[in-house]
N, C-alpha and C positions, 0 to 999 in steps of 0.2 A: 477526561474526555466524556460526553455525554453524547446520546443518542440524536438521530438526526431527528427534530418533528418531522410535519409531512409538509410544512409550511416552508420550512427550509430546504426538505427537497426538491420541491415545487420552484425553488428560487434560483435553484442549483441549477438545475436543469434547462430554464429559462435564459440564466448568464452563462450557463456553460457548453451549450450546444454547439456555438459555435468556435469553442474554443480546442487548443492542442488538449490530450488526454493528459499530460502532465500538470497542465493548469488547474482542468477540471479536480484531479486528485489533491491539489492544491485549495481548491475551493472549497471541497469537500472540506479536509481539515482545520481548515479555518472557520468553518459553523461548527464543528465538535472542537476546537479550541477556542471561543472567541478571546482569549487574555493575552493569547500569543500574536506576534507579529509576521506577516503574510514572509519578512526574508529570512526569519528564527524561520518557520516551517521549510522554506523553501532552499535552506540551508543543510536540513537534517539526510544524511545519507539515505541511500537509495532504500536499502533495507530495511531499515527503521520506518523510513516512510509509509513503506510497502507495509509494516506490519502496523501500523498504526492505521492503515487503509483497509485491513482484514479486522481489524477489531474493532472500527465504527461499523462495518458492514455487519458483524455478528451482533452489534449490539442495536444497531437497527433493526435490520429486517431476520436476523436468526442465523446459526449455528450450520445449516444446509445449503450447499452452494447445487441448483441443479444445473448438467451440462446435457450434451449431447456433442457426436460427433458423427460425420458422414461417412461410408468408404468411398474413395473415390472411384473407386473401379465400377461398382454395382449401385453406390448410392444408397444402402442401405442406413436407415441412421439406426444408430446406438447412444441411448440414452444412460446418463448414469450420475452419481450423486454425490458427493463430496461434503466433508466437514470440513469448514474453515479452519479450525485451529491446526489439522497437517495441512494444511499448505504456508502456518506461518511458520518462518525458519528462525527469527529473532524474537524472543520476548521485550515488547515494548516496555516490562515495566523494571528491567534490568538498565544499568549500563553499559554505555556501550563504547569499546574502546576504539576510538578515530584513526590513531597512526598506531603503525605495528612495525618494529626493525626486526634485523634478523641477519646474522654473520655465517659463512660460508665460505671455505677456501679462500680466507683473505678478502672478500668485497662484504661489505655492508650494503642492504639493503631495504631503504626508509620508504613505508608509501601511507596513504592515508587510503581511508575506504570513500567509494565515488557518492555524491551527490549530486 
């Protein structure tokens, strides 16, 4: 994976504006992969995805996610800061295992994880 230039977010931004937020995360990836193919990405589970989407972000633009949040009642906002890496729950650079079974008073139980 490599960082996004600005030339590419510029691009991103441009084809992606009008697109669902799934796509756009797709688009993304696909400029910090280009060797890979747009349904190999759009293949890879949700979480995987999702941590491969926090770790272009931290290698773009940095490490600090800032937020803020409103109270509803009063309106007051609250500002606050976040590191990327706790909010990633998967290490993208592990494997990662797709179907998981698992037996149980007699029933087996086969699923794969969502994409």
């Amino acid at each position: 994976m490599r960082a996004l230039s600005a030339q590419q977010i510029l691009r991103i931004w441009e084809v992606g504006q009008h697109q669902h937020p799934v796509d756009r995360g797709l688009l993304m990836l696909s400029s910090a992969f280009p060797d890979k193919r747009l349904e190999d990405l759009a293949a890879l589970p949700i979480g995987m995805r999702d941590a491969y989407l926090l770790t272009l972000r931290e290698a773009t633009i940095g490490t600090v996610l800032d937020g803020f949040t409103e109270c509803p009642r009063c309106r007051e906002r609250l500002e606050f800061q976040l590191n990327v890496g706790d909010l990633r729950i998967i290490d993208p650079t592990q494997p990662l295992v797709m179907e998981h079974r698992f037996q149980t008073e007699g029933f087996e139980i086969w699923f794969r994880v969502p994409n």
